[in-house]
Each structure stands twice: as structure tokens, then as C-alpha cells.
C-alpha positions in Angstrom: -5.0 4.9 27.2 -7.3 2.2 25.6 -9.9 3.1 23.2 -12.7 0.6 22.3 -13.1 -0.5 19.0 -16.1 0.9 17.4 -16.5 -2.9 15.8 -15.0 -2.1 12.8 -14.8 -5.6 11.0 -11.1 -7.1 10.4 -10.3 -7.5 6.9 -7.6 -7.7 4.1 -6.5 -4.3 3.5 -6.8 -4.6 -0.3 -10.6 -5.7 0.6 -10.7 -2.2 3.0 -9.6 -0.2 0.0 -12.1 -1.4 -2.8 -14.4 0.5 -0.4 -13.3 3.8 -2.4 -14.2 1.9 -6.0 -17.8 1.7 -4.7 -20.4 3.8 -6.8 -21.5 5.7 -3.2 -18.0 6.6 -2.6 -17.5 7.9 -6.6 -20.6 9.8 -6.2 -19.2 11.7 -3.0 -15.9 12.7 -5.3 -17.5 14.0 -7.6 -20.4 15.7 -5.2 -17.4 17.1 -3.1 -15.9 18.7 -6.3 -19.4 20.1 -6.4 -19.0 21.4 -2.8 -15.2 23.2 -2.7 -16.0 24.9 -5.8 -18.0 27.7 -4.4 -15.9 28.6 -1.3 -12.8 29.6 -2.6 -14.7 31.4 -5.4 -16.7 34.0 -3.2 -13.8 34.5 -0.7 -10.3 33.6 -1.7 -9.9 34.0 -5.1 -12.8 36.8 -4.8 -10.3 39.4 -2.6 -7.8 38.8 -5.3 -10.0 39.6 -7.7 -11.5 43.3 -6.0 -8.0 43.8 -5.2 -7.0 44.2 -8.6 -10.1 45.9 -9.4 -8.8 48.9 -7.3 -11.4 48.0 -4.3 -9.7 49.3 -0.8 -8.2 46.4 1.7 -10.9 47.8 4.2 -13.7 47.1 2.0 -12.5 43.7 1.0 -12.1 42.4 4.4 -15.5 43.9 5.3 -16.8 41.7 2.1 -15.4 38.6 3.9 -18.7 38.6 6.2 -20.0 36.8 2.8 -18.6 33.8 4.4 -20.8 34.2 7.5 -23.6 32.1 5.7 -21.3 28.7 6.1 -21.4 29.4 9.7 -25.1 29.8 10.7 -26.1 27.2 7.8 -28.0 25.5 11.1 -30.6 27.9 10.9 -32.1 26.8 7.8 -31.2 23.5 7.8 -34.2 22.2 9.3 -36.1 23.3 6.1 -33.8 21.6 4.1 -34.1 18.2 6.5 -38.2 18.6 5.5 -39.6 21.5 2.9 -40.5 19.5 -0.3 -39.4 21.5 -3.2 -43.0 22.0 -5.5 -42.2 19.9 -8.5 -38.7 18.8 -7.9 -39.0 16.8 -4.5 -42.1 14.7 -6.3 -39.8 14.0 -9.5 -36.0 13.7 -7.5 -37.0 13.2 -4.4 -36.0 15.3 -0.7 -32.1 15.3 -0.7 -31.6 15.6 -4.8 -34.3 18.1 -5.3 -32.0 20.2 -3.2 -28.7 19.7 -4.2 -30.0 20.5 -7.5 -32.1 24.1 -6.9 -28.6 24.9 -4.7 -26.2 24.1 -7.8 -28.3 26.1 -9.7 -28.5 29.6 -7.2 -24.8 28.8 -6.9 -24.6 28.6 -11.0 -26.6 31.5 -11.4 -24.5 33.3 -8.7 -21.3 32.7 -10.5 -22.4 33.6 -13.9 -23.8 37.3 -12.0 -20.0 37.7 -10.9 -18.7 37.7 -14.0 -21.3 39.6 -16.4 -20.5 42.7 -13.5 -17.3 45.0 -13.4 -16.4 45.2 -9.3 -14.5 48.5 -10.5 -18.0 50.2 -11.7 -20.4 48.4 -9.7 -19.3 46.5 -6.6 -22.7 46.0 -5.1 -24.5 43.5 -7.9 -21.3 41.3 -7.8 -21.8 41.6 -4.0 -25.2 40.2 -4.2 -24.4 37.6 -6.6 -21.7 36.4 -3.9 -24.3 36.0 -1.2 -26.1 34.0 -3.5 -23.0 32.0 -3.9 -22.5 31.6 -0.4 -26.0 30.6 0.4 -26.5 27.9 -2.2 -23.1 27.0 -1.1 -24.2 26.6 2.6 -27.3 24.7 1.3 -25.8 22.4 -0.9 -23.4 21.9 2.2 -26.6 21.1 4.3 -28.1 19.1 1.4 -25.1 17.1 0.5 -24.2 16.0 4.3 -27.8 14.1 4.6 -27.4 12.8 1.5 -23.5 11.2 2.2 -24.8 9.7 5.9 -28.2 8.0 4.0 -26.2 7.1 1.6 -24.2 4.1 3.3 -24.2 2.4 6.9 -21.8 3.8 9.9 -18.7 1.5 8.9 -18.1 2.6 5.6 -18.8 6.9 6.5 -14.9 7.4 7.1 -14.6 5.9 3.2 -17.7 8.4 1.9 -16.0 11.4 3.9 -12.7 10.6 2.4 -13.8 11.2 -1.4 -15.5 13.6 -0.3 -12.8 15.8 1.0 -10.5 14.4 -2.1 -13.4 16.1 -4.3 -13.2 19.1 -1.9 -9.4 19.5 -2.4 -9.5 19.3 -6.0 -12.1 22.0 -6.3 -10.0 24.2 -3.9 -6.9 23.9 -6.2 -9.3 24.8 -9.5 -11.0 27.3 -7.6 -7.7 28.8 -6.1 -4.8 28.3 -8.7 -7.2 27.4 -11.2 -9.4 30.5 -11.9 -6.4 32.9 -11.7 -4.5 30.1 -14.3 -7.8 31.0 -16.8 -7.7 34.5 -16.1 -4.6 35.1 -16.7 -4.7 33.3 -19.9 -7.9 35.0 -21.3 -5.7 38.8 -20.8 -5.4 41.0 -24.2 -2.0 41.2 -24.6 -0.5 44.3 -25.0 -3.0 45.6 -22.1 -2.0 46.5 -19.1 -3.6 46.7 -15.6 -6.9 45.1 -14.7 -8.9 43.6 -17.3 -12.7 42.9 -16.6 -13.2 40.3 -19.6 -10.3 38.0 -18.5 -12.5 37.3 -15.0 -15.6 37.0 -16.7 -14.1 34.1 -18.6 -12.9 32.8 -15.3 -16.1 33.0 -13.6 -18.0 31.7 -16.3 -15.9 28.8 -16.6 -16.1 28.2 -12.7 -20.1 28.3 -13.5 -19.9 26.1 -16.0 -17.5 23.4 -13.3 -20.3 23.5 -11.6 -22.2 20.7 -13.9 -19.9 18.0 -12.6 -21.9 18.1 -9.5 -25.2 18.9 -11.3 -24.8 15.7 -13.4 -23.8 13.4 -10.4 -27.1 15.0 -9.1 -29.5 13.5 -12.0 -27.1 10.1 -12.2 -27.7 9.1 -8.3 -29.9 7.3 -6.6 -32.0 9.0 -3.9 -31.1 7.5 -0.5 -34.0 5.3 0.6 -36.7 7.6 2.3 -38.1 7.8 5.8 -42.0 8.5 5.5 -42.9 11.0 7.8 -46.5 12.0 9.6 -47.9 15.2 8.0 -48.3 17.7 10.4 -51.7 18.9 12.1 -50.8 22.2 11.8 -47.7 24.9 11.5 -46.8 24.7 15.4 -46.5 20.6 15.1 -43.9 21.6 11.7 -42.1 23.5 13.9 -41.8 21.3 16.8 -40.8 18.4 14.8 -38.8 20.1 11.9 -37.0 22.2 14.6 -37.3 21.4 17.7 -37.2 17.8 17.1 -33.4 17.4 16.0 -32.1 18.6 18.9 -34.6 17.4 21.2 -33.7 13.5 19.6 -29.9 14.5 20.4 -30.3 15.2 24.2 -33.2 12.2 24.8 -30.9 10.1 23.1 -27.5 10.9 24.8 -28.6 12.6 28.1 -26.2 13.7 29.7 -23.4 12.6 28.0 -24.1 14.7 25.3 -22.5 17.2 27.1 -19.3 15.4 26.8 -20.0 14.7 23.1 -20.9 18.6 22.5 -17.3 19.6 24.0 -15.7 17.2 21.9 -17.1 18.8 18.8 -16.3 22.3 19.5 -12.5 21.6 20.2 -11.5 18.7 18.5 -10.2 21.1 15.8 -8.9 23.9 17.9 -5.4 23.2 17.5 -5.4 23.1 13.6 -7.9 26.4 13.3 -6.3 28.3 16.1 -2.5 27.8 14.3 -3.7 27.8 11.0 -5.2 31.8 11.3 -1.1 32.9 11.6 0.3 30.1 9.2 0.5 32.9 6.4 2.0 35.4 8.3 4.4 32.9 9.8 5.7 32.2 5.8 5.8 35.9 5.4 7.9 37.1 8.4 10.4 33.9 7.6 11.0 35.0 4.2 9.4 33.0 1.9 8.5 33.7 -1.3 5.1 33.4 -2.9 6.1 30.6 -5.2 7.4 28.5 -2.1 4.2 29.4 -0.5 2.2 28.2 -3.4 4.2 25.4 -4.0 4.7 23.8 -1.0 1.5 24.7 0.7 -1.2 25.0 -1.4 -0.9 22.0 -4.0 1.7 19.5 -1.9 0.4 20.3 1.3 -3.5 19.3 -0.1 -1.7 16.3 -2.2 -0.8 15.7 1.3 -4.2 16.2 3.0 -5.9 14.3 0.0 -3.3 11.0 1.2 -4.4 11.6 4.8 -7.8 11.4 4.6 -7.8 8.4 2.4 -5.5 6.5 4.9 -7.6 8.1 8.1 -11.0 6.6 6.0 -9.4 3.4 5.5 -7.5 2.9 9.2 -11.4 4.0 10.6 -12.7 0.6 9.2 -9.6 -1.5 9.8 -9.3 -0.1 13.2 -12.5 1.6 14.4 -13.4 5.1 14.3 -12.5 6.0 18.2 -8.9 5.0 18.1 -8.2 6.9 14.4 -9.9 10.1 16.4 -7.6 10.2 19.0 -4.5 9.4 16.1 -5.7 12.0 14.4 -6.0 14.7 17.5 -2.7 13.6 18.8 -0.6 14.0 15.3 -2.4 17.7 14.8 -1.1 18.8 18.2 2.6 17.2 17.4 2.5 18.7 14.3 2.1 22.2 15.6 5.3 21.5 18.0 7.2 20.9 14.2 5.9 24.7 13.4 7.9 25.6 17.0 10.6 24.3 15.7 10.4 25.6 12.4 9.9 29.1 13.9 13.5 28.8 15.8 15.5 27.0 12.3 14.9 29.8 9.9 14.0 30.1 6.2 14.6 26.5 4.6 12.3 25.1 2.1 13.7 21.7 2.6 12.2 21.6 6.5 9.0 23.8 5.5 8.1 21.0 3.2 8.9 18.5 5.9 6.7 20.2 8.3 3.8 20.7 6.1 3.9 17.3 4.8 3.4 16.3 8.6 0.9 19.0 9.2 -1.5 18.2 6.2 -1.1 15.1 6.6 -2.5 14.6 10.4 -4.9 17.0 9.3 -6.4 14.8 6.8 -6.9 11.7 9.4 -8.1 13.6 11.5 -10.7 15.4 9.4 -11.6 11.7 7.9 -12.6 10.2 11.5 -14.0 13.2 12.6 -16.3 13.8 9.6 -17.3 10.3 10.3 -17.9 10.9 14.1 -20.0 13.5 13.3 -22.3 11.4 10.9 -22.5 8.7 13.7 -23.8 11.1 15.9 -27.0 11.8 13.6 -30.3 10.1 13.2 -31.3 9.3 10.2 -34.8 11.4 10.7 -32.8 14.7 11.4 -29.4 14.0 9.7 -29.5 17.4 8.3 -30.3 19.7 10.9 -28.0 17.7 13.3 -25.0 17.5 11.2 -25.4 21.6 10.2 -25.7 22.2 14.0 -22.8 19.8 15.0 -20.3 21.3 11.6 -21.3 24.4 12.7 -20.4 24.0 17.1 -17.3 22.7 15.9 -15.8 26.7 14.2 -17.3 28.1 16.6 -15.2 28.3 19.8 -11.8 27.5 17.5 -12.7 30.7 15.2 -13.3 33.3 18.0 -10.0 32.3 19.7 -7.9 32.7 16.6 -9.6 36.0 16.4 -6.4 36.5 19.2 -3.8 34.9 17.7 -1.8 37.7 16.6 -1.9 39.4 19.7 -0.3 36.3 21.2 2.5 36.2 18.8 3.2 39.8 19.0 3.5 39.6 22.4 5.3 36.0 22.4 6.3 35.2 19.4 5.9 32.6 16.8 7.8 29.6 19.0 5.6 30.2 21.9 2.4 30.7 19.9 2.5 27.4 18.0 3.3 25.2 21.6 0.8 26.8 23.0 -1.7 25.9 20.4 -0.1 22.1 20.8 -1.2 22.3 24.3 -4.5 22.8 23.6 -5.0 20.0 22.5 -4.7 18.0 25.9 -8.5 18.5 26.6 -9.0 17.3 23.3 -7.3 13.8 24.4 -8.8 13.7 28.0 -12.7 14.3 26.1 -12.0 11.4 23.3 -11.0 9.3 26.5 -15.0 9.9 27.7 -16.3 10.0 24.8 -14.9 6.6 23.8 -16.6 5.1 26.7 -20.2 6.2 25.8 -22.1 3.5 23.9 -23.3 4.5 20.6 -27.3 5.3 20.5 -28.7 2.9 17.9 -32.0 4.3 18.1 -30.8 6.0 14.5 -29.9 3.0 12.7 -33.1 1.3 13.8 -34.9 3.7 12.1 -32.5 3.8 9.2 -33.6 0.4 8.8 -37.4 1.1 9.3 -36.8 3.8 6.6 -35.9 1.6 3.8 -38.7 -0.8 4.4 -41.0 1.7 4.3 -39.4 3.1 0.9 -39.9 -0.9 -0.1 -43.2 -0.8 0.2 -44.4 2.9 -0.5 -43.5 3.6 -4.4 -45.2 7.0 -4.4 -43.2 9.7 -4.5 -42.9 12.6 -2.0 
């Protein structure tokens, strides 16, 4: 199976890796540190948290709806493409006036957590995590335009693999990090659940959040597209709303049909196994320090490695062939899991496997991030990147809502081939895919953009 080069220049490797010393891709580590802090924070960490609080399991798995704002982030996202912020989108401009009011709902958010006792009063600290989760999703939305204006086409594997590195790290602080505090900030002598020691945590997790906020006020606004006011709220809404997914279908026909599919299974073999991963460690017997060890900060050193080298082999090689690397290893991987599932409780080959699994995961997540940015145009990047991040859970997420009904009717081996085969179609669709011819009607008007910002000085 041949897949065309994307025309991704050849070059000395040590000239394709200064791409990650550029200021661009410094700015997206330290903007993706900004992004992973929140998640783990209002969900994660956050079930731990009410658990020890004495909140019921039923309660905290009804809490997890929280998360539900990541998911339909498209629904706003067209306010975010064009709503000028009063004050701030003059002074910042569009994309840093909201990163910045998001940091700061996501700041005030955390800091609500942690002046309120779940144990007394669960529903304020429920609130405050819904306005975690929405200046979360918004700051997602925000942050996505900002990365694809930021830089041209070739070097969006490079942005989206700081980015995730940024991610990663926030995960770990968010995750091991917070509980790390907490524990620390415990009266000794005291035992059972102690409110203060998560109010430091959460207040410190506030306070992480002005890495981001400083990026924020140290960047450069991407150069601007002018756009026509609107003659009246029906012309907003056709543009603001309408338009982005209008753009997509005039622009792709019917090939974005192919191109949709694509999106909303290129990842199905990674979510769908990745739902009974846990329970897999549990059943096999191991322990929660193997767990933690190997999975949660060597398996995302591995996933950090994996999307630097799937960012770097995108410009060396083109963007098409690392997609279909990446999609192949992430079905192989899951085979490793069958395997696993059949050799019994060994650390040695769990850390083998996951080094292989996290790995493939993070090329795959670096060219796909990157495919995804492609697909926008630069006057909608984004509405069209919230809807395309959001088509891509969508499908994988409601068939994991079955996976343990498969396993307890198969069993683990079974389970994970079967979510190996899933990714054939996955294959077969890149194969189209690779064959459509990229729509350059975006970066023409990428480039249109930036001479208009040359010669307008006023701002928004």
C-alpha cells in the first residue's frame, strides 16, 4: 500500500529536530501544560478526592457527567472562532483574549474547590467543577486556533507534539502531583479525611495555572483575518455557524465523507481497549504501585517519546504515511495486550507491552492531531477543529460503553484482538483518504490574512 507524500521537505534530521527549539513550539509546551491541568483535576484526581470525603461510588460516578463539557465544546465554539471579548479582544486580540478569560474561570474554579468541604457541602464544589470543565473546554477551543495560526501545515505535527509533551506533564502534576501535595500538607497525628490538606492541593493546582496565563501575555497573537461585520444577527449566525461546516463540505464534497469516517475511528482501537486496561491490571494481579509505576509515569514518558518522534517522522516523511504507522502499531499493540492476557502476572512483559502501547499511541496522536489541523481553514479553525476533536470520541466512546460485556462474555484474549481488528477499516479509509488532494483554499486565505494584518494596525 503506497501513501503519497504530503511534500514534506527532505532534510537533515538534526535540522527536523531544531523545529521543537522554535519560540511557536515552546509556547505550545508550556500552553499544553496550561491545557492537561484542568482535566485530571475535575475528574481523576476529583473521585479520589469525594471518595475520601465519604461521598457514595454512585454519586461520584454520576459527578463524572462533569466531563460531558469536553465533548459538546462544538457547540460554543463558533462564539469563540468570532465573539470579541469587550476590552480584552481590543487590547490581546481574538485567540489571547480567550485563552486568558478561560485561565481565569478555570483559576477561579479551582480556588472554589478548595475553599469548600465536599463532606458538608458537595454541591458549591460541584459547581465550581463545571466551571472548571467549561473554561477547560474553552481554553481547549481557544488554544487549538491559536496552535494551527500559529505556524504553516509542515511544521503542525512539531506544534502538536509539545503540545501533548505539555499535556503529559500536567497529567502527571494533576494526577500524582496533587495527591503528592495533599498528602504532604496532612496534620500528623490526624487520622481520616482532612479538608485543609486538599485545599492546599487545590490551591496550589490554581496557582499552576499561571504558567499558561503568563505564556498568554508573553505571545504574539497569530496574524488576524479581517472579517465583514455582519448586517444583522441572522448573517452572525449563518457565517459564525453555519459557515464552518458549510466551508468543509463546499470544499471537500463528497469526499468529506471519507474524511468524516476517518475521524471518528481512527482512534477506536486505542479508546475501545483503553475503557478495560484498568480492570485488565486488576484481575491479573497487579498491584497499585506497578500500576502507577509502569503505567502512569513510564507509560506517558513513553507517550511523551512517541509523539516527539511521530511530529518529527510527519515532516521527514509526510503526514499520510506517519497516519497509517501510527494506526497500524495501535492495532498491533493491542494483539501484545492478547498476549499478555494469556502469560499471566509479570511486570517485566507489562512494562514491555505498555512501552509498545504508549508508544504507538503517541505517533499516532502526533499525525492525527496534525491531520486534523490540515483539515481547517484558517477563517473557521476553531469551530472546525472542536467539531472534528469532538466526531472523533464520539463513536469510539459509545462502543467502549460495551466493553465489559464483551469481556465477560469472552474474555480478556478475545476482547483485545477484537479491538486489533477494528482497526482494518481504519487502514482501508487512510488508503482513500490519502488519495484526496488537500483543499488549499485555507492556506490561501491564511496568506491573505497576514497581509491584511500588515496593513490594518487597528485592533479588533
Amino acid at each position: 500500500m503506497i501513501f503519497r507524500n504530503s511534500g514534506a521537505a527532505r532534510r537533515a534530521w538534526w535540522d527536523t529536530l531544531k523545529v521543537y527549539r522554535e519560540p511557536a513550539a515552546l509556547r505550545m509546551l508550556f500552553l499544553g501544560f496550561s491545557a492537561g491541568l484542568p482535566l485530571m483535576l475535575v475528574l481523576g484526581t476529583l473521585s479520589f478526592w469525594l471518595r475520601e470525603a465519604g461521598i457514595d461510588r454512585s454519586t461520584i460516578g454520576y459527578l463524572s457527567w462533569v466531563g460531558l463539557a469536553y465533548a459538546f465544546k462544538w457547540a460554543w465554539a463558533p462564539l469563540v472562532d468570532r465573539l470579541p471579548i469587550p476590552f480584552l479582544t481590543r487590547t490581546m486580540g481574538r485567540r489571547r483574549s480567550w485563552l486568558l478569560l478561560s485561565q481565569l474561570a478555570i483559576m477561579a474554579g479551582l480556588v472554589g474547590m478548595a475553599t469548600n468541604d465536599p463532606h458538608t457541602a458537595l454541591e458549591p464544589v460541584v459547581w465550581c467543577a463545571l466551571m472548571v470543565a467549561f473554561g477547560s473546554a474553552t481554553q481547549d477551543i481557544a488554544l487549538d486556533a491559536f496552535r494551527i495560526e500559529s505556524a504553516a501545515t509542515d511544521k503542525q505535527a512539531a506544534l502538536a507534539a509539545s503540545y501533548q509533551t505539555g499535556y503529559r506533564l500536567a497529567m502527571i502534576w494533576a494526577g500524582a502531583g496533587v495527591l503528592w501535595i495533599a498528602a504532604r500538607a496532612e496534620v500528623a497525628g490526624i487520622d481520616g479525611y482532612q479538608q485543609g490538606a486538599w485545599r492546599v492541593a487545590y490551591l496550589a493546582m490554581a496557582a499552576s495555572m499561571l504558567v499558561g496565563t503568563i505564556t498568554v501575555f508573553l505571545s504574539p497573537e497569530p496574524a488576524r483575518r479581517l472579517l465583514p461585520p455582519a448586517k444583522n444577527a441572522a448573517a452572525w449566525l449563518d457565517d459564525a455557524v453555519i459557515g464552518p461546516f458549510r466551508d468543509f463540505l463546499v470544499r471537500y464534497r463528497w469526499q468529506a465523507v471519507t474524511i468524516l469516517a476517518l475521524i471518528a475511528i481512527y482512534r477506536i482501537s486505542d479508546v475501545v481497549m483503553g475503557i478495560m486496561a484498568n480492570p485488565f491490571y486488576v484481575d491479573m494481579g497487579y498491584t497499585k504501585d506497578e500500576v502507577a509505576a509502569v503505567t502512569k509515569v513510564f507509560g506517558i514518558v513513553m507517550t511523551l517519546a512517541g509523539a516527539f518522534i511521530g511530529g518529527a517522522l510527519s515532516i521527514r516523511f509526510g503526514m499520510m504515511r506517519i497516519l497509517a504507522l501510527g494506526a497500524v502499531l495501535s492495532a498491533l499493540t493491542n494483539l501484545l495486550f492478547a498476549w499478555l492476557a494469556g502469560h499471566g502476572h509479570d511486570v517485566t512483559a507489562l512494562v514491555a507491552v505498555v512501552s509498545a502501547d504508549n508508544l504507538a499511541s503517541g505517533i499516532a496522536s502526533a499525525a492525527f492531531i496534525a491531520y486534523l489541523s490540515s483539515l481547517t481553514n484558517i477563517s473557521y479553525s476553531a469551530t472546525q477543529y472542536a467539531l472534528f476533536s469532538s466526531i472523533m470520541l464520539l463513536l469510539p466512546k459509545f462502543l467502549a460503553g460495551y466493553s465489559g460485556v464483551y469481556v465477560d462474555a469472552f474474555g480478556y484474549a478475545n476482547f483485545f484482538t477484537g479491538t486489533a481488528l477494528l482497526g482494518v477499516p481504519v487502514i482501508i479509509l487512510l488508503w482513500l483518504a490519502s488519495r484526496i488532494v488537500p483543499s488549499t483554499s485555507a492556506m490561501v486565505e491564511g496568506d491573505a490574512a497576514k497581509n491584511d494584518a500588515a496593513e490594518d494596525s487597528d485592533p479588533i
